[in-house]
C-alpha positions as a printed Julia matrix, in Angstrom:
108×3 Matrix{Float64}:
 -28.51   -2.78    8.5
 -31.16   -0.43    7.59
 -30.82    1.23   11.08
 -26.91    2.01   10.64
 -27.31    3.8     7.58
 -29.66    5.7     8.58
 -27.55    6.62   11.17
 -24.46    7.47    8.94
 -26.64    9.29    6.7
 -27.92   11.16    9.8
 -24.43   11.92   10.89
 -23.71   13.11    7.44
 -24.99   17.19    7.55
 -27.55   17.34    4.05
 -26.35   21.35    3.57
 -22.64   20.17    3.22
 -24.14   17.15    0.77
 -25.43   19.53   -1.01
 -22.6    22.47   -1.49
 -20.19   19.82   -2.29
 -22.59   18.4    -5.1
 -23.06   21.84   -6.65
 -19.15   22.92   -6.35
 -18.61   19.53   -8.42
 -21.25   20.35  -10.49
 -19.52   23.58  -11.43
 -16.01   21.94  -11.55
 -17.39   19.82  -14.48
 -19.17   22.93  -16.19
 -15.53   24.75  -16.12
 -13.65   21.71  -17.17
 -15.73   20.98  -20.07
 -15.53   24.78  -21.15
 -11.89   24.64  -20.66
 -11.21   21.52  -23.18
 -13.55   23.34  -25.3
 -11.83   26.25  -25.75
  -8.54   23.74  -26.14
 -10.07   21.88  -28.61
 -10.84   24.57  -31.02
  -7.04   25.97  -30.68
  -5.26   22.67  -31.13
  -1.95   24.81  -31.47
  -2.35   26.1   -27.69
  -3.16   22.9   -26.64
  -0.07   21.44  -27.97
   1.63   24.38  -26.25
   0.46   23.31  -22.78
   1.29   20.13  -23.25
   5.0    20.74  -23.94
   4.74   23.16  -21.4
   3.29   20.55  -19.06
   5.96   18.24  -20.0
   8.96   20.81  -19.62
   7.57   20.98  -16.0
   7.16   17.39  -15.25
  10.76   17.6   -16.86
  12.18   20.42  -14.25
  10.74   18.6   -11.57
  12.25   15.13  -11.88
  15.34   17.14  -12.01
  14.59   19.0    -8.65
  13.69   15.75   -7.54
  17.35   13.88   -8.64
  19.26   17.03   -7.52
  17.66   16.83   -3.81
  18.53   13.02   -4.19
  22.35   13.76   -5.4
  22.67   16.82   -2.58
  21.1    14.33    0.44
  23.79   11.46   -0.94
  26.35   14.13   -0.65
  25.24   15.33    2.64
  25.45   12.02    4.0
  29.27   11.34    2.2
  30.09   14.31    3.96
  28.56   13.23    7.4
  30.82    9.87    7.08
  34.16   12.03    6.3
  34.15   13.71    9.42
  32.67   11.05   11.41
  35.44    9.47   13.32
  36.39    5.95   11.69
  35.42    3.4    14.63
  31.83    4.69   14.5
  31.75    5.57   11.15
  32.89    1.48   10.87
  30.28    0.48   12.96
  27.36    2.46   10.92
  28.6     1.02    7.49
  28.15   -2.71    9.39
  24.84   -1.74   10.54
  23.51   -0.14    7.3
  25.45   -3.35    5.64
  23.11   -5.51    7.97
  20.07   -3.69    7.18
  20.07   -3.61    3.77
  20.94   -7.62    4.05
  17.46   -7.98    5.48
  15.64   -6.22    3.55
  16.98   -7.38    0.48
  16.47  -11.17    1.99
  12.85  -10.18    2.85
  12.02   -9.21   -1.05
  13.41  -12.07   -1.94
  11.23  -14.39    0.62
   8.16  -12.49   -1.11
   8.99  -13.58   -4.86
């Protein structure tokens, strides 16, 4: 036991221990600076915070219209698909979805 840490600590270069410990080190300093200067200008910090949220906001809606554009993309795949194989790729999504919703099901 002793033996294999010393080798992982061996493996493990000391120098990048130690830059790595000093850049977090300075991440904290800045941080706590940061929520300093937020905490004495509780009107800016509301400010972010709405502006944080108005973000988080935009991109659920990115997120939905990427979702509604792919769903078209696919509707429009199945229109010009020619209806025996567009048939045949409803059954197998059909039979897909079948088993996966069966194997939730086994797991509750």
């Amino acid at each position: 036991m002793e033996d294999a840490i010393r080798q992982a600590l061996a493996s493990v270069q000391t120098e990048d221990l130690v830059v790595e410990a000093v850049r977090d080190m300075i991440k904290d300093e800045i941080k706590r600076y940061i929520r300093g200067k937020l905490d004495d200008n509780p009107e800016l910090k509301r400010d972010i915070k709405a502006a944080v949220a108005d973000l988080m906001d935009a991109k659920a809606r990115e997120y939905y219209a990427m979702a509604r554009l792919a769903k078209n993309g696919v509707e429009l795949g199945l229109e010009i698909m020619p209806a025996e194989m567009r048939d045949r790729l409803m059954r197998d999504v059909s039979k897909l979805i079948e088993k996966e919703i069966n194997q939730m099901f086994d797991k509750v």
